[in-house]
N, C-alpha and C positions, 0 to 999 in steps of 0.2 A: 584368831590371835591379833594382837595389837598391832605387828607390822604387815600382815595383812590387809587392815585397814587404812594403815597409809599407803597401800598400791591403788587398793582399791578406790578412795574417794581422796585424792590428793588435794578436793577445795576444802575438805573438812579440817585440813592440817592449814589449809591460809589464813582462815577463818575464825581459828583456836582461839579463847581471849590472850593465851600465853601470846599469839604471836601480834597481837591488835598491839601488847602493850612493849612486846622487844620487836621494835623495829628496825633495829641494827639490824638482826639477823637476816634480813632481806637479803642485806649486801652480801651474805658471805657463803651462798649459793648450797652445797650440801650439808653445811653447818647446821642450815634449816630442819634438816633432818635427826641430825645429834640434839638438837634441843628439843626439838620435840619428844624424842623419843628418850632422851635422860631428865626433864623438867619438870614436863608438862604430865608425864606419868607417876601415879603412886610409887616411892622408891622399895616397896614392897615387889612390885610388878617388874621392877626396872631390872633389880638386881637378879631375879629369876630367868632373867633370857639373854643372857651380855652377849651370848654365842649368836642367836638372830640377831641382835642389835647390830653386831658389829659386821657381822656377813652382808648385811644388807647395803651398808653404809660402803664397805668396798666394791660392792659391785654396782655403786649409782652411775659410774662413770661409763661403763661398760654397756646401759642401758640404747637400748635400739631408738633413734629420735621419735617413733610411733610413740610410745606410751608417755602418757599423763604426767608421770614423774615429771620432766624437764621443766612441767610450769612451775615447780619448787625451785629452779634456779633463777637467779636476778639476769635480769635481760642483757647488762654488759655481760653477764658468766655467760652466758647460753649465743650470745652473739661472738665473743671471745671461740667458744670452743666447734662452734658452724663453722667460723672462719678459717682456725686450725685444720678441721675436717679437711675443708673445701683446697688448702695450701696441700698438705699431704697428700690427697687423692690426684690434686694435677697432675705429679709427675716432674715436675718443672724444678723443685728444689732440691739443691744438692748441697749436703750438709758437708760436703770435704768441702769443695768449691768454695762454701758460702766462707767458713773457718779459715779456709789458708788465705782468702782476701782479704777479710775483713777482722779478720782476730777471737777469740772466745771471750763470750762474756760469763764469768762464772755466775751469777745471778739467775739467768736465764740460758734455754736449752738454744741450741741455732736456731731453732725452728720460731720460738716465742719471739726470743730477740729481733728478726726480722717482723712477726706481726708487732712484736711493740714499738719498737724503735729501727729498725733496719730502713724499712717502705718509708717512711715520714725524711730518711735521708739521704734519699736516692738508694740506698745496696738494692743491688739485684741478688735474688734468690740463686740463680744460678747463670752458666753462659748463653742458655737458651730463653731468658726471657728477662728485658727491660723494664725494669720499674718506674724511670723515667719517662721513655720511650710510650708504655700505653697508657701516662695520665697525659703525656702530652697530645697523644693525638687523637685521644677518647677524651669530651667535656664532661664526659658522663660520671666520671672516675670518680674525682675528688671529694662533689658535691657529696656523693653517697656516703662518704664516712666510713669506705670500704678499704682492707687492704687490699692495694690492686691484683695481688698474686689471685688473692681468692675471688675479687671481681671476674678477673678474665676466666677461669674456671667454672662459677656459676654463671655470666654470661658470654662473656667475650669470648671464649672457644666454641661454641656452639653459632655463634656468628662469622666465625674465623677472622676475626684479628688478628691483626700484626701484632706482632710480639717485640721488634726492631724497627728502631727510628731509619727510612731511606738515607742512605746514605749519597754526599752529594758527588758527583762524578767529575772525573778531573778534567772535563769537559766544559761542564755546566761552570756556567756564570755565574758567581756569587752574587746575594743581592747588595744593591748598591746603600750604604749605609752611613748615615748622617748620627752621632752622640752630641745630644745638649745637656749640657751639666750646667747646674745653679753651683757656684761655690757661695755660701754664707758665714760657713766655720773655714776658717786658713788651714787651722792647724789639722782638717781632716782630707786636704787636697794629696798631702803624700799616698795615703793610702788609697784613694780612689786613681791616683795615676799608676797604683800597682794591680788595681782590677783593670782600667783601660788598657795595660799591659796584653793583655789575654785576648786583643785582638789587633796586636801589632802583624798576622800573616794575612789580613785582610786590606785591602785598601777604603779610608775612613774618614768623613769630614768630622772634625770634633770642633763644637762652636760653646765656648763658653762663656757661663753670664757672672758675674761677680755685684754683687751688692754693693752701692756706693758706701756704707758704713765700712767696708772688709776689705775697699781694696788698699791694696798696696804693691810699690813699685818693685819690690821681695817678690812679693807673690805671684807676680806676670812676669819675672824672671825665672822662679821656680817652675811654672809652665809654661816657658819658653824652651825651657832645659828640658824637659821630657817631649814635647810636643813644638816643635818652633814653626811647624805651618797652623797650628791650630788660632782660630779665630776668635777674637777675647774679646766683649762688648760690657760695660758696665750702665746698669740700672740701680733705679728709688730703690730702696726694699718697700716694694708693692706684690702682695698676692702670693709671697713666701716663695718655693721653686718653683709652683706652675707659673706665676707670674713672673720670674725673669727666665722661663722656657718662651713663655708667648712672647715676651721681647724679643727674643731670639730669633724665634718664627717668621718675624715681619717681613725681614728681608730674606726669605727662604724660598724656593723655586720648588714646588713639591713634587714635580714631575724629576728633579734630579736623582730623586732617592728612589728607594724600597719600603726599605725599614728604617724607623727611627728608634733608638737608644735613649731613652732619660732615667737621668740619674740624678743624684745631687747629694752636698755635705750632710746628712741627717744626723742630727744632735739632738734636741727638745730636750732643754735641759731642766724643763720642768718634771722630766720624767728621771726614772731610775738611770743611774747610767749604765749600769749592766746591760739591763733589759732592753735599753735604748740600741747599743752596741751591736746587742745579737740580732735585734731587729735587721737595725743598717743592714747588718754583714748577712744576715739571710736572704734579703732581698737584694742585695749585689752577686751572691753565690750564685743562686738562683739563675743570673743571664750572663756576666761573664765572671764567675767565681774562678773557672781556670781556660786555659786554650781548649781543651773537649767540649766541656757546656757550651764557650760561646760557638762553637763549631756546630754543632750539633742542634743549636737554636734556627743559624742563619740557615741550615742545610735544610730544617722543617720549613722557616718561611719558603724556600727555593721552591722546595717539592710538594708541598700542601697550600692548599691555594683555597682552604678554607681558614685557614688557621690569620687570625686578626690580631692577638695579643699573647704574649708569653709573659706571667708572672710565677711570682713565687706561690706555693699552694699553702703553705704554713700562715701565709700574711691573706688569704682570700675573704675578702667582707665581702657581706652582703648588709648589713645595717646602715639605716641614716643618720642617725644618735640626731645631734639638733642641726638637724640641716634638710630637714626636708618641704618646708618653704620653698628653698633655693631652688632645689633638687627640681620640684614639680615645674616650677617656673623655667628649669632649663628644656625641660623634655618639650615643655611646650615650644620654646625658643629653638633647639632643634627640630621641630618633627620629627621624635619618635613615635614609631609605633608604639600601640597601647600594651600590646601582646610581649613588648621589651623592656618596663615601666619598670621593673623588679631589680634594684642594684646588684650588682656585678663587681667589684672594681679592687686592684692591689692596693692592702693600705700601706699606704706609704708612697704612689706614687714612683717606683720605680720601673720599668716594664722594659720591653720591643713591643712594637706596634706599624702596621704597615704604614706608608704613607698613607694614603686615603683616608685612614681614622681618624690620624691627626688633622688631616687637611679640613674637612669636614667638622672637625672640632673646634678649630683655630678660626675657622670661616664665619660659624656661627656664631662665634663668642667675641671676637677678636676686639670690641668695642666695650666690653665689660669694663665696669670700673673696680679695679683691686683696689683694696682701703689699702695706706699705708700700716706699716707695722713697727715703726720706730718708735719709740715711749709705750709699748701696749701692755697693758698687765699679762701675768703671764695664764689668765683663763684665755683672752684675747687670741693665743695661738693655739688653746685646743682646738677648740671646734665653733663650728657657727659661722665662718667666713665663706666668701663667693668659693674661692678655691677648694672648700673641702668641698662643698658642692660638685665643683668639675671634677676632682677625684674619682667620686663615686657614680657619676654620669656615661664616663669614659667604657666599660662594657656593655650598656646600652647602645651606644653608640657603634659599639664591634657589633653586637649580634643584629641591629637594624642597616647595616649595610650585608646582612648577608655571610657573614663571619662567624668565626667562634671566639672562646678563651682556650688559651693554654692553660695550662700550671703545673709547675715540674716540682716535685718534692725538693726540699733545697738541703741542700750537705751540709755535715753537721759541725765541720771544722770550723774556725772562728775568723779566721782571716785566708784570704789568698796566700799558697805556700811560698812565693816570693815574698810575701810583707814577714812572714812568721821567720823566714834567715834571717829576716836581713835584722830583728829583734831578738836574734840567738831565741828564740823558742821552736819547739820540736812544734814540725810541721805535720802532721797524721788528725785525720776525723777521729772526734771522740765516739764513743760506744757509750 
């Protein structure tokens, strides 16, 4: 019989000229099967077995991962439904838990919704295991394109992973903590003084650079008023925010610190401003989006003492686009290793990072010339300057001192729920 034959030789069905010429149907995984078996047959043959036809086609899902069939599914389908497998067989998800935290999304079942969108926003599956928690302290996580529920199941249990971020003890010393912020845009300093909020329980040098085109006597009042010990230095606009960070630096003592915080106004209004926005706000969520996150960052530097860099995992490059001229020329200017030559690096330049990385970076570079940026078209500020350069340098630089990356999936809300009152908008992560 005809569906006989498609158990039995599933290449003979890839192979069909039907399917050479619908190559849609690739994507839509057992579809493959309805078309073959209503199109590509005589409708003579077709109409004589609706009863095989259709029993077959229910029971594709139900098929043991051994057999042939599954090469009929398109490889997101068949990576999609391992992944599934591998979440439900842990153990670890609890669909009351996940629904009374997090909300129902009618679209999708608890289960999808966390492989789709839950893991990429921080939710955890359930109370027994941190989504956060094992990309940050596994590098391994991210890069893989894995949801981490189903990572730690195929590998990370069998390794016995932690599942929970250490927690830091009210003992232990928090590390000592230094934020440089570039302000560029004024009118975006409000809202960065309500993420630097999120770590008012910490004690914190905040040293800010303000562009000589932006400053104004307003604006060092405005953060005088939130901040009145913080230390305000104004530069050229030279080298965008890495460049008035390394102004910052000059007079910086690196043995004072731990960790250092950079931040800065990010606008590029050559781009979308939506897209620009959610950028900003995921990569500020990311490290101190509220008091837990930033809590929960300093507490991993305290207790893991491999850990060199925390960024956002949504914003994780690894491409040079046109800067790899520069690129190769710093690693040489560094001494890196060859074995670490592979970029790494948060785009957008927002992170923690321990002293050392920075120091070592600042050391090395500290005499580079930033072109100025005032009158520049605006190709000028995508890409191709020394600074995107060091952007993308900066994880090379963590794993050749013997370090890792972090990267914590970043929450899906739009702003810190202090900025969202104080804009009468409802403050809750979207789904």
């Amino acid at each position: 019989m005809a569906w006989r034959k498609v158990f039995d030789e599933p290449r003979n069905v890839m192979t069909t000229p039907f399917l050479a010429k619908k190559r849609e149907t690739l994507k839509q995984g057992v579809a493959i099967m309805r078309s073959y078996l209503c199109k590509s047959m005589p409708p003579a043959r077709c109409s004589q077995m609706p009863r095989m036809k259709w029993s077959v086609l229910s029971r594709l899902s139900r098929l043991p991962s051994s057999l042939p069939v599954e090469r009929l599914l398109s490889r997101k389908k068949a990576r999609k439904l391992g992944e599934l497998r591998l979440i439900r067989q842990s153990g670890l998800f609890d669909v009351r838990w996940y629904v009374g935290r997090y909300g129902r999304d009618e679209s999708h079942s608890p289960l999808e919704h966390y492989w789709r969108r839950g893991a990429d926003s921080g939710f955890d599956p359930g109370p027994s295991f941190s989504t956060s928690a094992y990309c940050l302290l596994y590098n391994d996580v991210v890069p893989s394109n894995m949801n981490p529920l189903a990572h730690y199941a195929a590998v990370g249990k069998e390794l016995q992973r932690l599942c929970a971020l250490p927690r830091l003890s009210t003992t232990s010393t928090p590390p000592r903590l230094c934020c440089l912020v570039h302000v560029f845009y004024p009118d975006l300093w409000p809202e960065l003084a309500v993420y630097l909020r999120s770590l008012v329980e910490f004690h914190f040098d905040l040293r800010i650079n303000i562009s000589e085109p932006c400053y104004s006597r307003q604006l060092e009042i405005d953060i005088r008023r939130e901040f009145p010990t913080a230390t305000i230095k104004v530069s050229p606009n030279r080298g965008h925010d890495i460049g008035g960070q390394f102004f910052l630096l000059a007079d910086i003592d690196f043995d004072d610190y731990d960790v250092f915080l950079l931040a800065h106004t990010k606008k590029a209004p050559q781009y979308d401003r939506r897209s620009v926005d959610a950028w900003r706000h995921g990569l500020l969520n990311a490290l101190i989006g509220t008091p837990d996150i930033a809590r929960e960052n300093l507490s991993l530097f305290a207790t893991d003492r491999t850990l060199g860099c925390i960024g956002a995992a949504r914003h994780r490059g690894t491409g040079l686009a046109g800067n790899e001229a520069a690129y190769r020329h710093l690693l040489r200017e560094l001494c890196i290793a060859p074995r670490y030559h592979e970029p790494e690096f948060v785009a957008g330049t927002m992170l923690m990072t321990r002293s050392s990385v920075l120091k070592r970076l600042f050391e090395g570079l500290r005499d580079v010339p930033f072109e100025p940026a005032d009158g520049k078209p605006p190709e000028f500020h995508l890409d191709g300057q020394l600074e995107h350069a060091i952007e993308r340098i900066i994880g090379s630089v963590v794993r050749d001192e013997a370090l890792r990356m972090g990267w914590r999936p970043v929450p899906r809300h739009p702003m810190p729920p202090a900025l969202s009152v104080e804009r009468g908008e409802i403050a809750k992560p979207s789904c």
